[in-house]
C-alpha positions as CSV (number, residue, x, y, z in Angstrom):
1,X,15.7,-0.8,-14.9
2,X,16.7,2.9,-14.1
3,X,16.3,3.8,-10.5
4,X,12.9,4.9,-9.9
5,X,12.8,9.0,-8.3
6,X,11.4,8.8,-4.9
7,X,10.0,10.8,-2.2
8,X,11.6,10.6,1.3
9,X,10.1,10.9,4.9
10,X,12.6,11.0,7.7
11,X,11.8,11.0,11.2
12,X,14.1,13.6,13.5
13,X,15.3,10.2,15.4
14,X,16.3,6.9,14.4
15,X,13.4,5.0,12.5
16,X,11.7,1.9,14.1
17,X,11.1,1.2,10.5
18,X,11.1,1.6,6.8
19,X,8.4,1.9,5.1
20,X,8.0,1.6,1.4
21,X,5.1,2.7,-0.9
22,X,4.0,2.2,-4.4
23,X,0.9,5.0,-5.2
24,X,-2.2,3.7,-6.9
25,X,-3.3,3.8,-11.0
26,X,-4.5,6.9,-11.1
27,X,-3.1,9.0,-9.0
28,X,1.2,9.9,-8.1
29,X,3.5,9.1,-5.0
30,X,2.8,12.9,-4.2
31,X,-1.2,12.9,-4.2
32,X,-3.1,13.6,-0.8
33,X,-3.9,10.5,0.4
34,X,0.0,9.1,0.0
35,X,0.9,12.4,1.4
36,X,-1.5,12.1,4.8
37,X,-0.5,8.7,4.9
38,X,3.6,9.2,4.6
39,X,3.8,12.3,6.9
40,X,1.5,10.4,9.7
41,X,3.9,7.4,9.2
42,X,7.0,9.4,9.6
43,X,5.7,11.2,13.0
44,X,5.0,8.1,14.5
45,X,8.4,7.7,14.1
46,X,8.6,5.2,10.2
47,X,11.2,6.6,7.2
48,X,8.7,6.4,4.5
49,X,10.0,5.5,0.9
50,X,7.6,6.6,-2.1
51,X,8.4,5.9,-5.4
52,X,6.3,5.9,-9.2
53,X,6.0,3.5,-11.2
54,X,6.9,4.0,-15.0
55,X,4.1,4.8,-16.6
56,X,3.3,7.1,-13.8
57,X,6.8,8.8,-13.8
58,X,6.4,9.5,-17.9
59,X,2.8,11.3,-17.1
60,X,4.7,13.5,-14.7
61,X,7.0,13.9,-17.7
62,X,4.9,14.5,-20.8
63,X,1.4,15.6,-18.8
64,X,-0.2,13.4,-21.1
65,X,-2.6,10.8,-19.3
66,X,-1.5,7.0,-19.7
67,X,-2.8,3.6,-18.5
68,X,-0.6,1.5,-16.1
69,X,1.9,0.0,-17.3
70,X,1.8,-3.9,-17.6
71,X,2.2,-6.3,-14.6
72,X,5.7,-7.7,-15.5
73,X,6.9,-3.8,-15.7
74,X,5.4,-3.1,-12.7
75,X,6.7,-5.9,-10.6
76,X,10.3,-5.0,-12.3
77,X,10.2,-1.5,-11.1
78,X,9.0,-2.9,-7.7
79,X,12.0,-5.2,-7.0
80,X,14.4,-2.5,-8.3
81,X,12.9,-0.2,-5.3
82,X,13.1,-3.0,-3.0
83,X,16.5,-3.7,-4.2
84,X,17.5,-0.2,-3.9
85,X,16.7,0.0,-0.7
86,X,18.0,-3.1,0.8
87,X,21.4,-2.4,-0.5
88,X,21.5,0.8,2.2
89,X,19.3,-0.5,4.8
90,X,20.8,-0.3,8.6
91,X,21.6,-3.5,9.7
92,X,18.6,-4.7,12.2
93,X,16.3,-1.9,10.7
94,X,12.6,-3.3,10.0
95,X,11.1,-3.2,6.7
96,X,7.9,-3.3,5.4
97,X,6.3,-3.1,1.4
98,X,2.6,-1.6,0.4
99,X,1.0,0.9,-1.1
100,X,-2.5,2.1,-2.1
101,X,-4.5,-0.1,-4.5
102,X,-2.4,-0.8,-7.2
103,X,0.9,-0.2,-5.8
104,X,-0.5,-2.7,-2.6
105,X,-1.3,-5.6,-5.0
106,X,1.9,-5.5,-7.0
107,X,3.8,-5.5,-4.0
108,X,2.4,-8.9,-2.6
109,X,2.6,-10.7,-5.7
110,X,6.7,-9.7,-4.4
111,X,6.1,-10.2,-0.7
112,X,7.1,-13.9,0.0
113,X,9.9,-13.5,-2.1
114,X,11.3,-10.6,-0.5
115,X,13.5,-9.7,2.6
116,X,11.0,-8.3,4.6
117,X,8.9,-7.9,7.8
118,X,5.5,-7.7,6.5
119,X,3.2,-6.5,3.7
120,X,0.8,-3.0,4.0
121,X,-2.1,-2.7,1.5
122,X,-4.4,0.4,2.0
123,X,-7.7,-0.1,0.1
124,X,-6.5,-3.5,-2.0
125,X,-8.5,-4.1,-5.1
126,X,-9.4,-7.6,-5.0
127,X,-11.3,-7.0,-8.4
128,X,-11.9,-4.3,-11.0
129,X,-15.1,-2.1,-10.0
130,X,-18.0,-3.5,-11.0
131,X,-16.5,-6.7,-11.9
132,X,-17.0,-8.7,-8.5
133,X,-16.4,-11.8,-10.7
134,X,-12.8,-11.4,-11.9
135,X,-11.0,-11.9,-8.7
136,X,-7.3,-11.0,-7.5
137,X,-7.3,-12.9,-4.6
138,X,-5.7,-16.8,-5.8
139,X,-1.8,-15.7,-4.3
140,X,-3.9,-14.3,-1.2
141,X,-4.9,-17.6,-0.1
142,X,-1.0,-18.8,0.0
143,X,0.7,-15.9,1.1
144,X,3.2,-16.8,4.0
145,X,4.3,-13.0,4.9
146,X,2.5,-11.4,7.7
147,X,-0.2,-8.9,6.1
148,X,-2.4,-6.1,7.1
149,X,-5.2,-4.8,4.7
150,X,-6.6,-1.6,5.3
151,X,-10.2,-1.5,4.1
152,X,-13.3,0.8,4.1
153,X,-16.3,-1.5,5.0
154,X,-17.8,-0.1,1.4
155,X,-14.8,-0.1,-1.0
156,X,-16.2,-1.0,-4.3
157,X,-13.3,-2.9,-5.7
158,X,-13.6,-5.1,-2.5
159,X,-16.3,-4.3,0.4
160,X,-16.5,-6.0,3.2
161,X,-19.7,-8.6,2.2
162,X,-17.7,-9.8,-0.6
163,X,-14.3,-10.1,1.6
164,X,-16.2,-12.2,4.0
165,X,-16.3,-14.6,1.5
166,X,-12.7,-14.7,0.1
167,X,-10.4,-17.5,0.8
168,X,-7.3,-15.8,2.3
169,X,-4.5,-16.8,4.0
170,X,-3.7,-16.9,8.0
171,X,-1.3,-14.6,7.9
172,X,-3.7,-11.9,6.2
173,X,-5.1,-9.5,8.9
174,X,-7.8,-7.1,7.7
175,X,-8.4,-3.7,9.8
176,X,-12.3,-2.7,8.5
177,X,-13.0,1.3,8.8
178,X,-16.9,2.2,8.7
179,X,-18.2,3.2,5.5
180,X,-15.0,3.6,4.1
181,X,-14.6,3.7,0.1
182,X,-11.4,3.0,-1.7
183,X,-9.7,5.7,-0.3
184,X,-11.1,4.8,3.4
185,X,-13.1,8.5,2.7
186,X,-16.9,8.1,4.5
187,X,-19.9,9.3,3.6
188,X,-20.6,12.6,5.9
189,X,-23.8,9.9,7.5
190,X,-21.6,8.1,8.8
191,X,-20.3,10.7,11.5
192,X,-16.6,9.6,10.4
193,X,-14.1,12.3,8.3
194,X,-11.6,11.6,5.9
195,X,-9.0,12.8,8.3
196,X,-10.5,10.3,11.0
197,X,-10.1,7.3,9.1
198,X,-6.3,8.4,7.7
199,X,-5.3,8.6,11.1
200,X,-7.1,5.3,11.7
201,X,-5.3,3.3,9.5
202,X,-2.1,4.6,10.4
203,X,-2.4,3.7,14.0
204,X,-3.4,0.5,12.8
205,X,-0.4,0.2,10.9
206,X,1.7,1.2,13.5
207,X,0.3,-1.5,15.8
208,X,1.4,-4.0,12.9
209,X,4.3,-2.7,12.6
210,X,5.3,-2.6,15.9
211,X,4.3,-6.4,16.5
212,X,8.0,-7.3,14.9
């Protein structure tokens, strides 16, 4: 698979880690949330890797709107990244895999087979909106590599009623933010902002991160 074109956030000093990102289905590695998310990462000191998948890199191509591409494909243009990276990694250097949604859920169908630290999903779909029946969640109960889920307490693909009663593995840790939808926005009610909850998560994966 060709090389996939990325986006690159480099700390002034030496990283403690590096951090690598898959977007979600319908929106690029360069959307605001991935943005917020990669420039906090990189402040508090992460290099942060963003890369598209294929279906995603053609629509910045053509401008013509285009439905993800098929798991196999994605998972291929996952462990190219990965592979990418690991070939120029700095000896000791941490490394973690994740992404938002989509890009979260292909990379831990990857995670236990990878050379890594730990997985980082922010807002993981553990089914299809409005389909609380069709579940995502069977490799979740097995999965041996240390995991933190970001999730917004009312995420519709996966709120956090319906995650109380998911059989997940030990090694999954969820961090809950209050009245958070699948991009961990809250309702103005809730006396939480956007920005708030963006800097939440980050802190809270820092906290993982910093754990290895």
């Amino acid at each position: 698979m060709t090389k996939p074109a990325t986006l690159i956030n480099t700390p002034a000093s030496e990283p403690c880690a590096t951090v690598i990102l898959a977007h979600g289905a319908g929106a690029a590695m360069d959307s605001a949330f991935m943005e917020a998310i990669s420039g906090l990462l990189c402040e508090s000191g992460c290099e942060v890797i963003r890369f598209e998948f294929p279906y995603m890199a053609e629509r910045r191509k053509t401008g013509s709107r285009r439905p993800p591409d098929r798991q196999p494909c994605l998972l291929e243009a996952w462990r190219a990244q990965l592979d990418e990276v690991i070939r120029t990694l700095p000896q000791g250097r941490k490394l973690f895999i994740g992404g938002k949604s989509l890009g979260g859920r292909m990379a831990s169908l990857i995670a236990d087979e990878s050379a890594i630290n730990g997985l980082i999903c922010l807002g993981y779909p553990f089914h299809p909106a409005g389909k609380p029946a069709q579940l995502r969640t069977e490799h979740l109960a097995q999965l041996k590599t240390p995991t933190l889920i970001v999730q917004g307490t009312r995420d519709r693909l996966g709120d956090h009623d319906e995650v109380a009663t998911y059989t997940l593995s030990a090694a999954i840790k969820i961090h809950w933010l209050a009245d958070g939808d699948h991009d961990l926005k809250p309702r103005v009610k809730s006396g939480f902002t956007h920005t708030q909850h963006i800097q939440a998560a980050v802190e809270g994966v820092m906290v993982f991160i910093r754990r290895f």
